[in-house]
C-alpha positions in Angstrom: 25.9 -1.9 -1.2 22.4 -1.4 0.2 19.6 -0.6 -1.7 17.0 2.0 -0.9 14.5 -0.5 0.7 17.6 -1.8 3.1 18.1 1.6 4.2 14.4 2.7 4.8 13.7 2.5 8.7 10.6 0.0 9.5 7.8 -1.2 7.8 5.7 1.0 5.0 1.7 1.6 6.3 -0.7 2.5 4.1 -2.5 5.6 5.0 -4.8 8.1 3.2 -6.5 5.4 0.8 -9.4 7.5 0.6 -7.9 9.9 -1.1 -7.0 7.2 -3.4 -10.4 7.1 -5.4 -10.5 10.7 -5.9 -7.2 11.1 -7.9 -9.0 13.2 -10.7 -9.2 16.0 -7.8 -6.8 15.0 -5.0 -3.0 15.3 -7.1 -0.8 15.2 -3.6 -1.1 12.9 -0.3 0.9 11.4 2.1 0.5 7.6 0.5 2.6 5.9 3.0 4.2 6.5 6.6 6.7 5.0 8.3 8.4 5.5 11.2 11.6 7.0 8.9 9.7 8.9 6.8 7.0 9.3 4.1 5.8 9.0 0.6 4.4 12.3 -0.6 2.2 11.2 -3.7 2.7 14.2 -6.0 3.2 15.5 -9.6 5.8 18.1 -8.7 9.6 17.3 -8.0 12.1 18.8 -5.3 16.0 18.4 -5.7 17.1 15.5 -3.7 18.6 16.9 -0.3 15.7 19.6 -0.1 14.4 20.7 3.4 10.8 20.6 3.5 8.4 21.7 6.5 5.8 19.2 7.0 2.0 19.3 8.0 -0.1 17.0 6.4 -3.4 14.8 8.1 -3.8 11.8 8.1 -7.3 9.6 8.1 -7.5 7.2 11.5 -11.1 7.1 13.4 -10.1 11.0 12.9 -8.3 13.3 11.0 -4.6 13.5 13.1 -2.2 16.0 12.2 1.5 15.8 11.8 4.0 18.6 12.0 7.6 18.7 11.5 10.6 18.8 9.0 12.0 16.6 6.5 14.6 16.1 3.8 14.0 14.9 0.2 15.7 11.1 -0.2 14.2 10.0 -3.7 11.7 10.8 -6.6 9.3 8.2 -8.1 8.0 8.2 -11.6 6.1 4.1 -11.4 3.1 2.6 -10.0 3.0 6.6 -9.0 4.8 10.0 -9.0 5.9 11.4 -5.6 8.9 11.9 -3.4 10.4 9.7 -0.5 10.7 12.1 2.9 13.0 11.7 5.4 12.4 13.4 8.6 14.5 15.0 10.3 12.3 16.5 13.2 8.7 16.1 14.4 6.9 17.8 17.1 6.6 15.4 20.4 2.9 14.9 19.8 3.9 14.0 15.4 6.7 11.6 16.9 3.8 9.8 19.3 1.6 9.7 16.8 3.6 8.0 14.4 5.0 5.5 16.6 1.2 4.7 17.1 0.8 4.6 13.5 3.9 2.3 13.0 4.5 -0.1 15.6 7.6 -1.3 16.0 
């Protein structure tokens, strides 16, 4: 049986760490992108198997948006609170951007 991390697809990259040092202010932020799927650092929960829209930025030498679906896979509660997104479609310029993002 495989565990969560088997399943994810590619390696985790850091993005949005700005957003980091204003937590008092900032309470949700895409944390981490891959080329799966994100981690949506939030206080609020969605039933697993949710359908989300998706449109969030994120911090390169510019703000780049991405835009497209997704489906809830998991909830955190430690180091953080968020949910682990799935997607399930991007826009062609979202899907280049995060295969930019996450090479390989």
């Amino acid at each position: 049986m495989s565990s969560d991390a088997d399943r994810r697809q590619g390696l985790r990259v850091q993005v949005n760490d700005e957003f980091a040092f204003v937590d008092g202010i900032m309470t949700e932020y895409v944390q981490n992108l891959s080329r799966g799927g994100l981690f949506l650092r939030c206080d609020e929960t969605l039933p697993i198997g949710t359908e989300v829209a998706l449109r969030f930025t994120i911090l390169l030498d510019d703000l780049e948006t991405i835009e497209g679906k997704g489906v809830v896979t998991h909830h955190a509660v430690r180091p953080v609170r968020g949910l682990g997104i799935r997607f399930s479609e991007l826009t062609p310029a979202s899907r280049a951007l995060v295969e930019r993002v996450c090479p390989g």
